[in-house]
C-alpha positions, 0 to 999 in steps of 0.5 A: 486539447492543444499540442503545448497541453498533450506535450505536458500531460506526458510527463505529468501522466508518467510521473503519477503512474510512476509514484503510484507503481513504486510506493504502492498509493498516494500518488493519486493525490499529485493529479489535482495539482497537475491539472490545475496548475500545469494543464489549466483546468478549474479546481472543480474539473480537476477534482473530477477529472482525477477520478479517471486517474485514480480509476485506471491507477486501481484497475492496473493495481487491482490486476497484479494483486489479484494474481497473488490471492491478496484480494478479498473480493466479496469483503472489498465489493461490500466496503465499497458498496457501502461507501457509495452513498458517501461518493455521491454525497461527496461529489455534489458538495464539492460542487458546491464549494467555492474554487478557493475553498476547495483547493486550500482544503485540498492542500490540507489534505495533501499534508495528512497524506505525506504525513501518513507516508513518512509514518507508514514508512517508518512503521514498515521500517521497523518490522522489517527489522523486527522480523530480520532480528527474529529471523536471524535468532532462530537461525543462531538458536538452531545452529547453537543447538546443534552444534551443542547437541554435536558436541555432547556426544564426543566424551572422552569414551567416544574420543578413545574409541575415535583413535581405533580404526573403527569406522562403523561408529563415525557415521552414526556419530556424524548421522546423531548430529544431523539429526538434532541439527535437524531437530532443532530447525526443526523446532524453531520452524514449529515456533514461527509456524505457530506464531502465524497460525495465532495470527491467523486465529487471531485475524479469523477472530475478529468481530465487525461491527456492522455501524463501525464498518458502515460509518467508516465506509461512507467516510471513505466514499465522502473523501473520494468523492470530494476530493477526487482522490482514491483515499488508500491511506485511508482505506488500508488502515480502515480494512485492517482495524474495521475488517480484521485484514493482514496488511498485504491483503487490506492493500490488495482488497483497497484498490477494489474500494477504490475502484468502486468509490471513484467510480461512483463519484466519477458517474455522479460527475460524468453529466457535468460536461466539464471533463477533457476527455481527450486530456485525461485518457492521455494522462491515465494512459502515462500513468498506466505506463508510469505504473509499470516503470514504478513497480520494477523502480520499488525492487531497485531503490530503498523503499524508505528513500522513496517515501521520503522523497514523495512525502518531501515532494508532496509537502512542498506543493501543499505549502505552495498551494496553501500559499496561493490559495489561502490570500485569495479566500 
């Protein structure tokens, strides 16, 4: 590995970790351009040498999310097992598919991701607002309930007793006030608690469908492999549809599929010989640092702003590759 191509693979590695770190996933999917058109490798090697990208990426990701208890590890292992044979599948057929062919589909692939972005962004959008609006109206409930319950018991009777100098009536007027204030949060927090546990139930509830989850596992597999991409926007709806997950549990318990499924695929393609060792543990090193910056980067900016501009950036590259590659085949 030269100097010219480490001074390179810097700002590459960084950038990578630091998408990956701030939009939670997808940033993977820059390593392929990254390698072959500014750190010279084939598409095949590049396809390949992603793999350890993407494997350091779900390891440091892997970690945080465990800490927090929103990875299911025996539902996650059993996902990705299933999704080995697909990773082995997919990693021989690429090797199959002439350079030109495998890079055009790869530009293809890096429009559904910006596209899934910019949905998954919007939807986030909307129930952040959803839950706010909720949030907000039962705060307004509790606070009108109160006020209202505070005020129907000063009548007129109460008001003539005010004018004497009895003091031993106003604290319990005070007190019967607090009270149904109380009450009423009460109540509204009884509401909201039940809303999750029906959620919860209704989670617990669901019913996998063991070829469902077998089909939709081996697809996983066969993407990572191909591709060499860790696929999370895939795999994050396919736990939640297929195995019934809450979304920031279906996040956490992804990357333990991806961790697997790359993992397979990068085994099928360790005996290759044609992986620049040196140049991807530089990379995955950056992007592992990348990754750090990138999550205390998400507290500061808009989530919205960043997944619109990575969507942006990952649409203009997919045009540029599409144009490079589309004349040649």
């Amino acid at each position: 590995m030269s100097v010219l191509i480490a001074v390179t693979a810097l700002p590459c590695g960084l950038l990578i970790g630091l998408l990956l770190g701030a939009l939670g996933g997808g940033g993977s999917v820059l390593a392929v351009p990254a390698l072959v058109y500014l750190l010279g490798q084939s598409p095949h090697a590049a396809t390949a040498g992603a793999l350890v990208v993407v494997a350091v990426g779900a390891v440091s990701g892997l970690a945080c999310h465990a800490r927090a208890g929103r990875v299911r590890w025996v539902a996650g292992a059993a996902f990705g097992a299933l999704g080995t044979a697909g990773s082995f599948t997919g990693s021989r057929w690429s090797a199959s598919v002439p350079p030109g062919v495998l890079m055009a589909a790869f530009s293809g692939l890096m429009l559904v991701v910006a596209v899934g972005m910019v949905m998954r962004g919007n939807r986030g959008n909307r129930d952040g607002r959803r839950a706010a609006a909720e949030e907000t109206g039962a705060v307004a409930a509790a606070g009108a309930a109160g006020t209202a319950t505070a005020a129907g018991s000063v009548g007129p009777a109460e008001l003539e007793r005010s004018k004497r100098p009895e003091r031993s009536e106003r604290p319990r007027e005070r007190a019967t006030g607090a009270v149904s204030l109380w009450d009423a949060v009460r109540t509204s927090s009884g509401r909201r608690t039940a809303t999750r546990a029906s959620r919860d139930s209704r989670a617990g509830s669901h019913r996998t469908r063991p070829l469902r989850t077998v089909v939709t596992a081996s697809a996983v597999g066969l993407l990572t492999g191909f591709f060499g991409v860790g696929g999370g926007f895939v795999v994050v709806p396919a736990l939640t549809l297929v195995l019934g997950l809450e979304m920031p549990v279906a996040v956490g318990t992804s990357l333990l599929v991806i961790l697997i499924n790359s993992g397979a695929a990068l085994a099928t393609r360790a005996g290759t010989g044609s992986l620049d060792w040196p140049l991807l543990a530089t990379l995955a090193a950056c992007a592992a640092a990348g990754s750090s910056l990138g999550n205390r980067l998400a507290g500061q900016l808009r989530p919205q702003t960043l997944t619109t501009s990575f969507a942006a950036l990952v649409t203009v590259l997919a045009l540029a590759m599409a144009a490079t590659t589309l004349p040649s085949l």
